[in-house]
C-alpha positions as CSV (number, residue, x, y, z in Angstrom):
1,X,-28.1,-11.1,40.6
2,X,-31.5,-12.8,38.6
3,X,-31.0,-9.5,36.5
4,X,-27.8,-9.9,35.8
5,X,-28.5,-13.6,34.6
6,X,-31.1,-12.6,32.3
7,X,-28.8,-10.2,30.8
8,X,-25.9,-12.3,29.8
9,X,-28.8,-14.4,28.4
10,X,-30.0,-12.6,26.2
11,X,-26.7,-10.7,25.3
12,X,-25.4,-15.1,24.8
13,X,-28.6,-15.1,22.5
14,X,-27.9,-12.5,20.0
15,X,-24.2,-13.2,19.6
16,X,-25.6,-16.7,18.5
17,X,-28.2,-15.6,16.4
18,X,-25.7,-13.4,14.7
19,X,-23.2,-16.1,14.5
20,X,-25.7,-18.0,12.6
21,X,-26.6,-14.9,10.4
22,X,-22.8,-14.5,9.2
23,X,-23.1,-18.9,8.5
24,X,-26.2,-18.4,6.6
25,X,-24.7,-16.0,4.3
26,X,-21.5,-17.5,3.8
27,X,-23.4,-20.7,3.0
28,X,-25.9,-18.6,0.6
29,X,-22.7,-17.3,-1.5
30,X,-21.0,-21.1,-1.3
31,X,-24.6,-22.4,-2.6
32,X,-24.8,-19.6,-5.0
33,X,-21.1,-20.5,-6.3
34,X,-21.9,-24.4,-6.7
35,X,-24.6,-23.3,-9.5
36,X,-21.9,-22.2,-11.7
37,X,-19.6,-25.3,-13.0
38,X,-16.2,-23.8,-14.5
39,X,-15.4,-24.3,-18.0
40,X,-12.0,-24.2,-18.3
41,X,-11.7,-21.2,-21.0
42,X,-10.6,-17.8,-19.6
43,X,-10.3,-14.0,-21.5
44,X,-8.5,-11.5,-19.9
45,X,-11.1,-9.3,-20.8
46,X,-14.6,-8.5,-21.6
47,X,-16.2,-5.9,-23.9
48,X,-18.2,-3.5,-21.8
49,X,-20.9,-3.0,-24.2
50,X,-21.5,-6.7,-24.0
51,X,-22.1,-7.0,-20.0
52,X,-25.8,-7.0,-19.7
53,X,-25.7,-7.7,-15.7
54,X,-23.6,-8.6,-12.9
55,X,-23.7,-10.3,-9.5
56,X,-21.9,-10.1,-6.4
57,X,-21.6,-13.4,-5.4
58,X,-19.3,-12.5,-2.6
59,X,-16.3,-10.4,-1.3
60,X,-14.4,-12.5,-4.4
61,X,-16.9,-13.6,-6.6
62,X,-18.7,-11.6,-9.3
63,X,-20.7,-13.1,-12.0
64,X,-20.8,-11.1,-15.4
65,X,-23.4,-11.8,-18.0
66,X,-22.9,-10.9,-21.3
67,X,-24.9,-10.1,-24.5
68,X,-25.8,-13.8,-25.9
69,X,-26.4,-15.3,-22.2
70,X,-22.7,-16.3,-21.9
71,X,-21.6,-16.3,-18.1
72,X,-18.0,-15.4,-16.8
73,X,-16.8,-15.5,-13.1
74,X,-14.3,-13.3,-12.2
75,X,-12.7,-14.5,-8.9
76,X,-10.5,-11.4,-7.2
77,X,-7.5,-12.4,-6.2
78,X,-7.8,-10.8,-2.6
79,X,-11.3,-10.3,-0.8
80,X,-12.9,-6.8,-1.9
81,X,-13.9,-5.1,1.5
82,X,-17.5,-3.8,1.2
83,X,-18.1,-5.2,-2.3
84,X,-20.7,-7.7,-1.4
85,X,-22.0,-5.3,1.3
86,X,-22.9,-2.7,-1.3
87,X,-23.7,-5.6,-3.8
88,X,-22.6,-2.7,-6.5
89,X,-19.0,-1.7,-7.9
90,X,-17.5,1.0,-10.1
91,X,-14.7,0.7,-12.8
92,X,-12.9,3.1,-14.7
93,X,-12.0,2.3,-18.1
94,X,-8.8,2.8,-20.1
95,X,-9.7,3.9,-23.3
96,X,-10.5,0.8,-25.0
97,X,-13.9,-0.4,-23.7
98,X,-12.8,-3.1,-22.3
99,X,-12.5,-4.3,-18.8
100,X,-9.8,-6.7,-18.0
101,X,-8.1,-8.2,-15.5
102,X,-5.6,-5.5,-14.9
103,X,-8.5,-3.3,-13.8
104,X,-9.6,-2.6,-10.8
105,X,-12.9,-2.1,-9.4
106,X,-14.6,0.0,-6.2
107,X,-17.4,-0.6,-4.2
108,X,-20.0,2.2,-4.7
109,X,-20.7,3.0,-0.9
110,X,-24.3,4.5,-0.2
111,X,-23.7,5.1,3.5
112,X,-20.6,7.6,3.2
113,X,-18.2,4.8,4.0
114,X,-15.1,4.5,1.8
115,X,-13.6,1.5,0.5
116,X,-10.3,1.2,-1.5
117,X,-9.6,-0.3,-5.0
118,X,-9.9,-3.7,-5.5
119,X,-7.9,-6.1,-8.4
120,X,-10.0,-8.2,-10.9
121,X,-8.6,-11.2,-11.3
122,X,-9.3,-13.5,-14.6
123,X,-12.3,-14.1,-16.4
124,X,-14.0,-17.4,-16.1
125,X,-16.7,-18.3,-18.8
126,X,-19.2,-20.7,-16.3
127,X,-22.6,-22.5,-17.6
128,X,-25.1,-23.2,-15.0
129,X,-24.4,-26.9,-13.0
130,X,-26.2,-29.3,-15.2
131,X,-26.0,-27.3,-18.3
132,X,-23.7,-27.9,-21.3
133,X,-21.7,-24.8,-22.9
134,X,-22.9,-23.1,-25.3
């Protein structure tokens, strides 16, 4: 019966300790998305040559950087399974070098798994909180 105690214990333990893993990153992507204040002005689409880097905020968020240091947020329109798990995404292109909000995106699994298509949604230029525009 002590056994048994001690068990359920620890097994109590580590669904709180991953309970409060699964917090910790959903308050590290919230933190993450209050350093970007919204400036109003969206594109439907950016020029792939200029995206210098991106970052998966979250299953919804992803932050493009262009040539020039302009920032734009694209906020999916449904949660991407996978894509902040992966933390990496692949497109295909149209023809015109462009992405845009009509594309759709999938996360690049290095583990086998396989995750469908996901919709972009509209391109948000965002300047760091505190910063003006440029």
């Amino acid at each position: 019966m002590k056994l048994h105690r001690i068990a359920l214990a620890a097994a109590a333990a580590s669904v709180a300790s991953l309970a409060l893993a699964g917090a910790s990153l959903a308050a590290s992507s919230e933190e993450k998305l209050a350093q970007y204040q919204p400036t109003g002005k969206t594109v439907n689409c950016l020029d792939t040559y200029q995206i210098k880097e991106t970052d998966v905020i979250d299953n919804q968020n992803i932050l493009f950087r262009t040539n020039g240091n302009k920032l734009y947020m694209n906020h999916l329109p449904h949660r991407c399974s996978g894509l902040k798990m992966q933390d990496g995404f692949s497109y295909t292109l149209r023809g015109l070098n462009k992405l845009c909000n009509v594309d759709v995106i999938t996360p690049i699994s290095t583990g086998g798994a396989v995750y469908g298509p996901c919709p972009l949604g509209e391109f948000e230029e965002v300047t760091k909180a505190g910063k003006p525009a440029q």
